[in-house]
Structure formats: structure tokens, C-alpha cells
ROSE-4610 file (N, C-alpha, C; in Angstrom, 1 decimal, always signed):
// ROSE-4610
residu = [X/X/X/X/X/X/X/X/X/X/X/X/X/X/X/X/X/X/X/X/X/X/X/X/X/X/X/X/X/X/X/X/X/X/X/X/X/X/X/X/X/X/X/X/X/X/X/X/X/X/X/X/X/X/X/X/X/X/X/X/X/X/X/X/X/X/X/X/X/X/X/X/X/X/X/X/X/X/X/X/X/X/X/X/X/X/X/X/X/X/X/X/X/X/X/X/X/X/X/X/X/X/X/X/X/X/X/X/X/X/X/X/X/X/X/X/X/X/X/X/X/X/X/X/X/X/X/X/X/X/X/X/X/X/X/X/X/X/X/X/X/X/X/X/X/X/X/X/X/X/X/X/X/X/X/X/X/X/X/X/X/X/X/X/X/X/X/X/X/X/X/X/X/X/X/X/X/X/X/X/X/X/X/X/X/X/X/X/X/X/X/X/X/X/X/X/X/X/X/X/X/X/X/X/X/X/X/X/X/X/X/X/X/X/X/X/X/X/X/X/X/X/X/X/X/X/X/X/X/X/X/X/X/X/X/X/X/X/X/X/X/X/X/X/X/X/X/X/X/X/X/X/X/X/X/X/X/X/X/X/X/X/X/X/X/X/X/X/X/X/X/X/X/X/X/X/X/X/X/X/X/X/X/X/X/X/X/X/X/X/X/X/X/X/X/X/X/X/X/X/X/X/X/X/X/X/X/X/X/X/X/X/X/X/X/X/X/X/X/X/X/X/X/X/X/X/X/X/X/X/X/X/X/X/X/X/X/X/X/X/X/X/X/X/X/X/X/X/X/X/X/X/X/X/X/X/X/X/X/X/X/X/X/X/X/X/X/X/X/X/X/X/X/X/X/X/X/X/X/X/X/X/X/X/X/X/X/X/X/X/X/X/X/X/X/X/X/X/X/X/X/X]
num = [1/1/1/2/2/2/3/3/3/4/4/4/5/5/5/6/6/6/7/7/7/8/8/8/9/9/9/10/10/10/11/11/11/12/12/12/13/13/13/14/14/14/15/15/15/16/16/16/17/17/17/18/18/18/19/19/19/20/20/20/21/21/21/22/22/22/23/23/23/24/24/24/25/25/25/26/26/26/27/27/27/28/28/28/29/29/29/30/30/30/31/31/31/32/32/32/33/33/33/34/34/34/35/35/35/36/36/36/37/37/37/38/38/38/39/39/39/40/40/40/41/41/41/42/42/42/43/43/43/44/44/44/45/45/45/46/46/46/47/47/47/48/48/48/49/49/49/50/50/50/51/51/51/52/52/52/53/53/53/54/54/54/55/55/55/56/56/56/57/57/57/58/58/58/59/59/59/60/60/60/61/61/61/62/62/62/63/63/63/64/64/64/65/65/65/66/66/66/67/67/67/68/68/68/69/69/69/70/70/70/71/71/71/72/72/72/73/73/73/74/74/74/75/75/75/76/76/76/77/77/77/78/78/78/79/79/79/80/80/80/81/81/81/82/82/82/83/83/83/84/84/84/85/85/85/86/86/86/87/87/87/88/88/88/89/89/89/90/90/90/91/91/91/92/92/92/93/93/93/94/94/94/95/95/95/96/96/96/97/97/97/98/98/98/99/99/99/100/100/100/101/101/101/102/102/102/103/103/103/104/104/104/105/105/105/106/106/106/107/107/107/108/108/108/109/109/109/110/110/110/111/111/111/112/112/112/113/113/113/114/114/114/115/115/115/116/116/116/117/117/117/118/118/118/119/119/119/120/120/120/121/121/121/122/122/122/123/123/123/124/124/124/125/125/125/126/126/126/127/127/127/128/128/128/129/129/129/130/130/130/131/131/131/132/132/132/133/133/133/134/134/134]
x = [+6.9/+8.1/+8.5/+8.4/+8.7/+7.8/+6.7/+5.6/+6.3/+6.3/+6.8/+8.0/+9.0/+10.1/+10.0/+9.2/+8.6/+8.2/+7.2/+6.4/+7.7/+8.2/+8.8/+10.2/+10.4/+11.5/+10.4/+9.8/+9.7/+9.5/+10.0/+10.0/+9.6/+9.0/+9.1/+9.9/+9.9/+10.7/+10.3/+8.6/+7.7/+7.4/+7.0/+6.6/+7.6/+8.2/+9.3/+10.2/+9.9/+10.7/+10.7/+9.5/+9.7/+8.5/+7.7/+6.6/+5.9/+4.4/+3.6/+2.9/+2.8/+1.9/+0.5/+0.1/-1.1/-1.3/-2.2/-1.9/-3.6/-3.8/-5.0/-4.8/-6.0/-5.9/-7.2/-6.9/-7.8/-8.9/-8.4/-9.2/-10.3/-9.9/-10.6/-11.3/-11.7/-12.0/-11.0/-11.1/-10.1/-10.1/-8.7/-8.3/-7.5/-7.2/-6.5/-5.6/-4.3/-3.5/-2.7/-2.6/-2.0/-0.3/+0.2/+1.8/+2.5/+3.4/+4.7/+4.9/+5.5/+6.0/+6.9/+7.1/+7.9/+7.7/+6.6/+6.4/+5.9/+6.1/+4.8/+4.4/+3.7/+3.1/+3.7/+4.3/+4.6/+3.8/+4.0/+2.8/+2.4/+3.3/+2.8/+2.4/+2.1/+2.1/+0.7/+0.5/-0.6/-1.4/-2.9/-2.9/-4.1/-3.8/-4.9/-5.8/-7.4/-8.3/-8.6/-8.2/-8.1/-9.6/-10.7/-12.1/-12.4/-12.1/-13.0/-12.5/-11.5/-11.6/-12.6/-13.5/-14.6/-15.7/-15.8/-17.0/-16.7/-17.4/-17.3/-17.5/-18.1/-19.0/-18.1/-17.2/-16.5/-15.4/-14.7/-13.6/-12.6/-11.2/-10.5/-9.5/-8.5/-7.4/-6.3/-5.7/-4.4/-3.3/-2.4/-1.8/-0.8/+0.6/+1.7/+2.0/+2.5/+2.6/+3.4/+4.6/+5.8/+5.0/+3.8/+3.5/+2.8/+2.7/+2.0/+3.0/+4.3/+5.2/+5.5/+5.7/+6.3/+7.0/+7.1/+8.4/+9.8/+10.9/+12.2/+12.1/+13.3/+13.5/+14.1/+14.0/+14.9/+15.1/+16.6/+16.4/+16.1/+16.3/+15.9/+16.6/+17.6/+18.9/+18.2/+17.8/+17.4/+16.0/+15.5/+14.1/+14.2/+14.8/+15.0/+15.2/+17.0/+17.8/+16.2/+15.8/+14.5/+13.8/+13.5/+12.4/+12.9/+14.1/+14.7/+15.5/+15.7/+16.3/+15.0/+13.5/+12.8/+11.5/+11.0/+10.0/+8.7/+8.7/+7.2/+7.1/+8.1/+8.1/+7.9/+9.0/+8.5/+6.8/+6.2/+5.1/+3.6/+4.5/+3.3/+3.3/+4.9/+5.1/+4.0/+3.9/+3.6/+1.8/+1.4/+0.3/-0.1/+0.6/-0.2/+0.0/+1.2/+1.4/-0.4/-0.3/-1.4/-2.7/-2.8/-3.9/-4.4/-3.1/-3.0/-3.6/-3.1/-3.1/-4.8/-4.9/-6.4/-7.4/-7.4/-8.3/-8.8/-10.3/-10.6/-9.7/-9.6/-9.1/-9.5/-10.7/-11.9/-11.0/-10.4/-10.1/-8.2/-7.8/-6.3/-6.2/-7.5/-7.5/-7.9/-8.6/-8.7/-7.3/-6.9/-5.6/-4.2/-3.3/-1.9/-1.5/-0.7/+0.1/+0.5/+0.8/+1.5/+0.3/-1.1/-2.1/-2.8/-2.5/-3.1/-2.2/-1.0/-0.1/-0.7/-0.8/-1.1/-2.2/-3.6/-4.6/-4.2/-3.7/-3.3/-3.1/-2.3/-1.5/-2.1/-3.1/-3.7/-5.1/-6.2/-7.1/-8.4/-8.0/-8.9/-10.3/-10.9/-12.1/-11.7/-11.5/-11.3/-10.5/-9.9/-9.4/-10.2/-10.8/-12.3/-13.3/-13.7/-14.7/-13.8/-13.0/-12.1/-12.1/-11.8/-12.2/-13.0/-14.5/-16.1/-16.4/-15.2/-16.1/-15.4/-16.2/-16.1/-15.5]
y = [+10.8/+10.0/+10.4/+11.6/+12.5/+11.3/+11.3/+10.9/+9.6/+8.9/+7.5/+7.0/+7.8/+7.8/+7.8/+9.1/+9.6/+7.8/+7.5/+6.4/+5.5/+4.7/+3.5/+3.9/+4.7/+5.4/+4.6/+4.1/+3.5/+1.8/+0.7/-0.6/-1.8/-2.6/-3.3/-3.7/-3.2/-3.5/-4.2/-3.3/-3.3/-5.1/-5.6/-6.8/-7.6/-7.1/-8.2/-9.5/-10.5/-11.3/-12.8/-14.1/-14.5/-14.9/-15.6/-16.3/-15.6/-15.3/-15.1/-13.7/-13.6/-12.0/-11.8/-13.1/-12.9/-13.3/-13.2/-13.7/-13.6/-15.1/-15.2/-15.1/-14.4/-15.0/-15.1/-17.1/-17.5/-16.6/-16.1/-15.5/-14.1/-13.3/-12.5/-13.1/-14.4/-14.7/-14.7/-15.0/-14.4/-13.2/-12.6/-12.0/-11.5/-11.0/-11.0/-9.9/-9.7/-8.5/-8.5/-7.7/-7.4/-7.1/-7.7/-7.4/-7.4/-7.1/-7.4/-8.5/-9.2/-10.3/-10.7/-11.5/-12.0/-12.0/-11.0/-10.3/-11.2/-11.4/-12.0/-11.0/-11.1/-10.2/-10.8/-10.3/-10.5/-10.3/-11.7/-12.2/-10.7/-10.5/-9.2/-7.7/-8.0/-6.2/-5.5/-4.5/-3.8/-3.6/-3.7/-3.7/-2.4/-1.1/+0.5/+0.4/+0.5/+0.5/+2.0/+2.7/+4.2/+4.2/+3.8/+3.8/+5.0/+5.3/+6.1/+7.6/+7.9/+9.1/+9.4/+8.7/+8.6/+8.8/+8.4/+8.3/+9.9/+10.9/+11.9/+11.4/+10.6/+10.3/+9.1/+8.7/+7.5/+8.1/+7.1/+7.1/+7.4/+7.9/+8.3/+7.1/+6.8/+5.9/+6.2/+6.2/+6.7/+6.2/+6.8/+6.1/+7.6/+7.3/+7.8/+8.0/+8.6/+8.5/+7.2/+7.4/+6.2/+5.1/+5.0/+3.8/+3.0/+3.6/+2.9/+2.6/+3.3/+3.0/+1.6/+1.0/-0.1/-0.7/+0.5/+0.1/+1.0/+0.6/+1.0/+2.4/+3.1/+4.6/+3.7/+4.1/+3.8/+5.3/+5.6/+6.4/+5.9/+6.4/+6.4/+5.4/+5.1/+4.1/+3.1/+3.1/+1.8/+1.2/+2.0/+1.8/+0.9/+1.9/+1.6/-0.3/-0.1/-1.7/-2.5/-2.6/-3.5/-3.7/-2.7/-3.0/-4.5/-4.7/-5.5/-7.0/-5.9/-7.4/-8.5/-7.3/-8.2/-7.4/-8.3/-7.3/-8.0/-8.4/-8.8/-7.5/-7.7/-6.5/-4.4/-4.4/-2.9/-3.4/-4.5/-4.2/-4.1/-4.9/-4.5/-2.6/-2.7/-0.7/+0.1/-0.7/+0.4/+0.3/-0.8/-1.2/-0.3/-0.3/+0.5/+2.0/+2.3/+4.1/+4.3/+3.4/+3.7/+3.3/+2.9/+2.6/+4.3/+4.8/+6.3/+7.3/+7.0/+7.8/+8.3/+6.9/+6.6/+7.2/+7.8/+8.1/+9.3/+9.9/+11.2/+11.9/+13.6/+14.3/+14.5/+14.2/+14.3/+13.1/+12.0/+11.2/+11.3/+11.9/+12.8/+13.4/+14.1/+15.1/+14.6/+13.6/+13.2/+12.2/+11.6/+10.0/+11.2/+10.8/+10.9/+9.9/+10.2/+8.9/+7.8/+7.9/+7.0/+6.1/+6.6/+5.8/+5.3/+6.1/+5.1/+3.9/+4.2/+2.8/+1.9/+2.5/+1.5/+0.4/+1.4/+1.1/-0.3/+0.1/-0.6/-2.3/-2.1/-3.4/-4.4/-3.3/-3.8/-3.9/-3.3/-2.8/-3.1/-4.3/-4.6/-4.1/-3.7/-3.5/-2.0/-1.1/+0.1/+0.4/-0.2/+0.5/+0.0/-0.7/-0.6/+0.3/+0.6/+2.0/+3.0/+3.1/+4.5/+4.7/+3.4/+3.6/+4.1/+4.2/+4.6/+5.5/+6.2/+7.9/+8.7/+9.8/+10.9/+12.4]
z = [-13.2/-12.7/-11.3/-10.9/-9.9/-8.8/-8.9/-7.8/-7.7/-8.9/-8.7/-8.0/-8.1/-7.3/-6.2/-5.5/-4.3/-3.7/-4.1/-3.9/-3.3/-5.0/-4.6/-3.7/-3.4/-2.4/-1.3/-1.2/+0.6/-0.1/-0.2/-0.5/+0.7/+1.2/+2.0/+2.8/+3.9/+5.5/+6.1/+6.5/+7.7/+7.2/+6.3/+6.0/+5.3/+5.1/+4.2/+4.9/+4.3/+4.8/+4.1/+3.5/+2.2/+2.5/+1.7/+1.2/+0.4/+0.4/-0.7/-0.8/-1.4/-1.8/-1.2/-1.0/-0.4/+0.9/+2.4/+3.0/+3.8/+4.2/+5.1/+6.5/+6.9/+8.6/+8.9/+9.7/+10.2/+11.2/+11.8/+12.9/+13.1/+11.6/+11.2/+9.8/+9.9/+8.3/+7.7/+6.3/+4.9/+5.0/+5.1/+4.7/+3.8/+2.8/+1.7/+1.6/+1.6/+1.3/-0.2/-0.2/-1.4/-1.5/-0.8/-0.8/-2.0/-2.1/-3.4/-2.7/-4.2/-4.0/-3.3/-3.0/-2.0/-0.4/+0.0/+0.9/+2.0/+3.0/+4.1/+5.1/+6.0/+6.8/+8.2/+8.8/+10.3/+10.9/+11.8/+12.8/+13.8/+14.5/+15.3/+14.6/+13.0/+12.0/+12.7/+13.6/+13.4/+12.2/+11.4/+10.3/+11.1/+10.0/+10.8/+9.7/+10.0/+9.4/+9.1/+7.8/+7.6/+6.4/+6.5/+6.3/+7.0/+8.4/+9.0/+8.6/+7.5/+7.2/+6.4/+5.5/+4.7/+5.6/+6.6/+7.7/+8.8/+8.6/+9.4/+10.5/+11.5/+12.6/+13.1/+11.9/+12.6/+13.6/+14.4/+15.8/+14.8/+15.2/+14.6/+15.0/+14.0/+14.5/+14.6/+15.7/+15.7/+15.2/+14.7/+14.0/+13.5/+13.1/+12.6/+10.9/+10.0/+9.0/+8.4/+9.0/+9.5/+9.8/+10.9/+11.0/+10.2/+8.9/+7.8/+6.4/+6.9/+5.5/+5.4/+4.4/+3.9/+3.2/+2.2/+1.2/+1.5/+0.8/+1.0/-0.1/+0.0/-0.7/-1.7/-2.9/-4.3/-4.7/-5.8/-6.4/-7.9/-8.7/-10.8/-11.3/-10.9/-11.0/-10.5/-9.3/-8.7/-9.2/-9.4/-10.0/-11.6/-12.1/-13.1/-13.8/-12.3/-12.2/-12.0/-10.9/-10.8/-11.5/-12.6/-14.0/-14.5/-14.7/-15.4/-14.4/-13.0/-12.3/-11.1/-11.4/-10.4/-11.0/-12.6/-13.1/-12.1/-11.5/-10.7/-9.5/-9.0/-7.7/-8.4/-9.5/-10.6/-11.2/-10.9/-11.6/-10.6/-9.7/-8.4/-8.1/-8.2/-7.6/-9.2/-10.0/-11.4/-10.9/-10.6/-10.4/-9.4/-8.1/-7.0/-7.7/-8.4/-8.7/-9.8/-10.5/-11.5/-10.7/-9.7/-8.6/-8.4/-7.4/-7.1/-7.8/-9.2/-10.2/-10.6/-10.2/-11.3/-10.4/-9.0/-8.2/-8.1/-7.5/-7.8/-7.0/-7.3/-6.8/-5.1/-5.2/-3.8/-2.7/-3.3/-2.7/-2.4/-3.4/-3.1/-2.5/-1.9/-0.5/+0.9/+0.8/+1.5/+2.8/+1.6/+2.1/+1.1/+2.1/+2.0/+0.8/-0.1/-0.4/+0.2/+1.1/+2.3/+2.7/+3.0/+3.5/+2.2/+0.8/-0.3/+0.2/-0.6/-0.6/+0.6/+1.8/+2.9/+2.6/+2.1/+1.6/+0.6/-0.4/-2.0/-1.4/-0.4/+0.4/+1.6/+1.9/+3.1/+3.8/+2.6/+2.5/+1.0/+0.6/-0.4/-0.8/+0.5/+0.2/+0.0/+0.9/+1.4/-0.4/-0.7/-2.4/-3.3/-3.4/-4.4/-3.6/-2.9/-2.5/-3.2/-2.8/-3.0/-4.6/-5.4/-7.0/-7.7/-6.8/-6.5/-6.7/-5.9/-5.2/-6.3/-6.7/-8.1/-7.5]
């Protein structure tokens, strides 16, 4: 419950604002994200391709811890209220914590929490590989 708190303590900012959970763009093909509901992707969002920590030989991307956060802080109380006042958005957060959960340890050392989540949201392919590795 500790982790989980940790977690949903960061809620959508960086993307929040209304439409759909999912979102294409024409210009890179389909694309598919994974946002909580309600979520859309602002047009100007940097999206960091964090693959090449898997790849020794890959370019490194620069990038901030902060510049990958995207949920708001909740505390136990708040978490809690949302189970019951917005069960779609507590079931996306349960979904990505049990995403986390479910991964090898090889891969807990590798990614931050902060770059799973990022991953979970914004990286479809890149969290099925990650499911993979033992």
C-alpha cells in the first residue's frame, strides 16, 4: 500500500485536460497511449523513448525524472475517496501499480518507478517487452 500511495501521489497534470484515454497521431502512424481516463495528450507533450536503457549500445536520452511525471500526489484518504468517487481512474492507477508489481526484479533495476509509470502510459510496446524479460 506504501508503493501505491508513493505511485498514485503523482495524478495527471502533464496530460490532463478532457477527451479520451487513448490517443492516435497521424504522423507517426498509430499511436496508442494509455492514459487514465479522461486524459488527452497535449499537442506540444515531449513523448522520451526510455528503450535504450535495455540497449547497452543505444544513445542515451536525456531527460529529467520530473520530466516524465504525470500524475498528481494523493494521500490514503484521497486514494481511498476515488476508489468510490471515480472507480475508472483508481482502476487504471491499480492496473498500472499491478503492471509494476508483476515485473522482474532485473527490470526494477533497471527503470525507476517514475519511468515505469511513464512507460505504462506512453510506451505500449516498450511494456510488453518489459513483461518478457526474466
Amino acid at each position: 500500500m506504501k508503493h501505491l500511495q508513493l505511485v498514485l501521489t503523482l495524478l495527471v497534470f502533464f496530460v490532463m485536460s478532457s477527451g479520451y484515454s487513448q490517443h492516435s497521431n497521424p504522423i507517426n502512424g498509430d499511436v496508442v497511449y494509455n492514459l487514465p481516463p479522461g486524459a488527452k495528450l497535449l499537442p506540444k507533450a515531449k513523448i522520451y523513448d526510455l528503450s535504450f536503457k535495455l540497449n547497452k549500445n543505444a544513445t542515451n536520452v536525456s531527460y529529467l525524472q520530473s520530466d516524465l511525471k504525470f500524475l498528481k500526489e494523493f494521500d490514503a484518504a484521497a486514494i481511498e475517496q476515488l476508489k468510490n468517487e471515480d472507480p475508472k481512474y483508481f482502476a487504471y492507477l491499480s492496473e498500472g501499480e499491478n503492471f509494476i508489481k508483476s515485473l522482474s526484479p532485473k527490470v526494477r533495476t533497471i527503470y525507476t518507478d517514475t519511468e515505469l509509470w511513464y512507460i505504462y502510459a506512453f510506451d505500449q510496446k516498450l511494456k510488453n517487452t518489459l513483461t518478457t524479460i526474466k
